[in-house]
C-alpha positions, 0 to 999 in steps of 0.5 A: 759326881754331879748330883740332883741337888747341885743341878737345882741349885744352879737352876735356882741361881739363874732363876735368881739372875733372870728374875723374869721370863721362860727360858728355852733349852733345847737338848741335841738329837742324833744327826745321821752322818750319811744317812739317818740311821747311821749318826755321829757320836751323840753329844748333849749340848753344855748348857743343858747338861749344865742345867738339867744334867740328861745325857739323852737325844730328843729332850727340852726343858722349860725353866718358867721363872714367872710360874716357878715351874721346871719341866722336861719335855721328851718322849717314852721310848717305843718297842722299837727303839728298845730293840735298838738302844736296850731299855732306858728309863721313863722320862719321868724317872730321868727327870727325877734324877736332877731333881724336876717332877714336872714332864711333859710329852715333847709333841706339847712344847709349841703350846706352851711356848704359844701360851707364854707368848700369848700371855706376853711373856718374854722367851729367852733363847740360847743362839743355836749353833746346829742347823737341826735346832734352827728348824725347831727354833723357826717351828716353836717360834717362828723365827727364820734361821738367819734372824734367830742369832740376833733375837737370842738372850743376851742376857740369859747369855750373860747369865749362864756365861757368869754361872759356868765361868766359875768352876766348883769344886766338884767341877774342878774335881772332874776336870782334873780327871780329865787332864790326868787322862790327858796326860797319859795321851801324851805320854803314850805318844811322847814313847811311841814317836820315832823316825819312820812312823805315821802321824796316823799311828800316833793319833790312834794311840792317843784316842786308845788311852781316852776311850780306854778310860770310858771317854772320848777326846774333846776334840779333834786330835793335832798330830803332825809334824807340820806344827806351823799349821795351827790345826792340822787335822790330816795324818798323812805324813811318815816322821823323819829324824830332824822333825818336830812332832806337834800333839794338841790332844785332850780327853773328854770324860763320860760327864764331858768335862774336858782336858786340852793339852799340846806338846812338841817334841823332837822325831828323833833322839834330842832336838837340834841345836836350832830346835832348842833355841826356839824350844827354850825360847817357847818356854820363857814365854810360857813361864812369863805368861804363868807368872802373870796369872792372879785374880784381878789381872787381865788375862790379856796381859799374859798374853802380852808378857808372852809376846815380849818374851817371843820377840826377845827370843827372835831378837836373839836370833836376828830375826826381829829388832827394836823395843820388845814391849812396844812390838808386842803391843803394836802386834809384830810378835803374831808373825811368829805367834798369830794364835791366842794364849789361851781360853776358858775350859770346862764341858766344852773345850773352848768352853761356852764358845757357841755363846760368843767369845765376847760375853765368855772372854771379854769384860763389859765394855770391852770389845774384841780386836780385829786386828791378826793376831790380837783378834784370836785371842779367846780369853782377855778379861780381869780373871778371877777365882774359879776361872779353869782356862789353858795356857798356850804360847808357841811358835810358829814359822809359816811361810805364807805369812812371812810372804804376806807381810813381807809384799806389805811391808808390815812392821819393818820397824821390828821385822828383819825380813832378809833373816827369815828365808832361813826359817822358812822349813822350822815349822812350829811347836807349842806347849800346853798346860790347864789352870785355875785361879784361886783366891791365892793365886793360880793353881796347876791343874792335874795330878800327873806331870807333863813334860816341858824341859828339854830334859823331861821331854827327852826323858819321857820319850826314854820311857821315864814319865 
């Protein structure tokens, strides 16, 4: 539970950090789906959840550092919208609630902003990622859409960016709820894959255990067995046996901290013997990437002790040569692994990524790959204590890729293209578990196990998890 006076402290904080200026939040209304009265899900933007905590459409807040005043701007709820949506508190009660006494009417937000510009008063504002906030930007403030990401506050940026990275303990608390809720999603789908199912009959077993707990998913669930597509958001196909059935799933709580796991598993009774190999292969590099995890150390550098595991593993199976260590920095491995190891976690799942993946994941100074592979990695900065991310290697066998790179000749030094047509049908498989650094070291995040062995894979489809 999030209480009122946490919510003050953390505005307190960026007060602090900002030292000057009005800070601009605005919260996400209902957006129709295919008409205006018929919406998607409701979600209230992170950041303002983080600050002013309000689960409801259609409000904004000011934090007016130079005035030291907090205010929620809103409307009352009009008989209509009772007969509609039941009653809710007034605006003045909801502020209470995160401890703000100051409201105003949201019909008054332009006049305050135009009094702070007047006044020659900076205005920070977040880079909108929905098109509704980048008409209300261009209304309150007069700038166009294509211009509003390059005027936004990289330093209110930086400041909320260095706030929400750090998890409490209260935060950890409902992030692990989550994972728990998570993990039983993949435990339901662990006993119910077999031959002759769909893909679709998973996926809805999945979302049964998250909104049963009162949640929804944090994200589109990936159920298939067409692993090698990274995010295949499609259930169409029926499980044959010899199929590898790939699951990224995660819960999001009623409070919207999150869970993100993925697990494969064999359609049948036991992986083959080919599956195993890769299997076990993944796991080695899942374990090398743990053992790296402590504060001060690079979570690039993770990344890359995974990649060398990946490419012994394919040196093992003929299918890449040469220095392990040197292909892996030189980024060969991304044939069989162009994704990122992992990325922070909290109320969003990729957390605070409509901030940028720079100032959430990169360190001053350092700027982002572009080259395939290395430019996916979300999350590469000297970690340090309350940092909550995922872990995630895999494997993966596309063969668009391996024609691609094949016609351009890439890394024949460490590839053996003539091995590879014999892969061409594997598809892909990948694990992941969630962490938190801690002043010791890091910390596996849930209290109920996932499995990973072959042995508890196996065990859990036998109903013993």
């Amino acid at each position: 539970m999030i209480t009122k006076e946490t919510y003050a402290a953390r505005r307190s904080q960026l007060k602090s950090e900002m030292g000057t200026g009005l800070l601009l939040f605005l919260g996400n209304n209902e957006v129709g789906m295919n008409y205006a009265d018929n919406t998607y899900h409701f979600r209230q933007d992170s950041s303002f959840l983080y600050f002013f905590g309000l689960d409801f459409a259609g409000l904004a807040a000011i934090i007016d550092v130079d005035e030291d005043r907090e205010i929620i701007f809103g409307s009352e709820l009009t008989i209509d919208d009772i007969v509609w949506t039941g009653i809710q508190p007034t605006l003045k009660e909801k502020s209470m609630m995160v401890g703000i006494r100051d409201t105003m009417p949201i019909n008054r937000l332009k006049n305050y902003l135009d009094a702070a510009k007047a006044k020659g008063q900076p205005i920070h504002f977040l880079p909108p990622y929905r098109g509704d906030h980048q008409v209300w930007l261009q209304e309150l403030l007069g700038i166009s859409p294509k211009e509003q990401a390059a005027a936004s506050s990289v330093a209110l940026v930086k400041a909320i960016v260095n706030q929400r990275n750090h998890k409490s303990a209260e935060e950890i608390d409902l992030i692990e709820q989550a994972i728990d809720i998570s993990t039983e999603m993949h435990l339901a789908a662990y006993r119910i894959v077999r031959p002759g199912i769909h893909e679709a009959e998973v996926a809805a077993a999945v979302q049964e255990v998250a909104v049963k707990h009162g949640g929804q998913l944090s994200f589109p669930t990936i159920a298939t067995v067409k692993g090698q597509v990274l995010h295949n958001h499609g259930f169409i196909h029926r499980l044959e046996e010899g199929d590898i059935f790939l699951l990224d799933a995660g819960a999001e709580l009623e409070q919207h901290y999150a869970g993100d796991l993925s697990s494969s598993m064999p359609v049948g009774e036991r992986f083959t013997s080919r599956q195993e190999e890769v299997y076990n292969i993944h796991l080695a590099s899942f374990q090398a990437a743990v053992d790296k995890l402590a504060p001060g150390v690079p979570f690039f550098e993770a990344h890359i002790a995974a990649a060398i595991q990946i490419v012994e593993g394919m040196k093992g199976l003929g299918l890449m040569k040469g220095d392990a260590e040197e292909a892996a920095r030189a980024g060969a491995y991304a044939l069989f692994f162009p994704c990122g190891l992992g990325h922070m976690m909290g109320l969003d799942v990729h957390d605070m990524e409509n901030l940028g993946e720079q100032y959430v994941g990169y360190p001053e100074g350092e700027k982002k790959s572009t080259q395939f592979g290395f430019k996916s990695l979300r999350l590469s900065r000297p970690l340090e204590p309350g940092f909550v991310f995922t872990v995630e290697p895999g494997i993966y066998f596309i063969p668009e890729l391996m024609d691609q790179w094949e016609a351009e000749k890439r890394f024949t030094d460490f590839i053996n293209y003539d091995k590879l047509p014999a892969w061409r049908d594997f598809t892909g498989l990948r694990n992941e578990l969630n962490y938190v650094i801690t002043p010791e070291g890091a910390r596996l995040l849930g209290h109920k196990k996932k499995p990973m062995t072959i042995d508890e894979v196996i065990g859990a489809k036998n109903g013993l998890f």
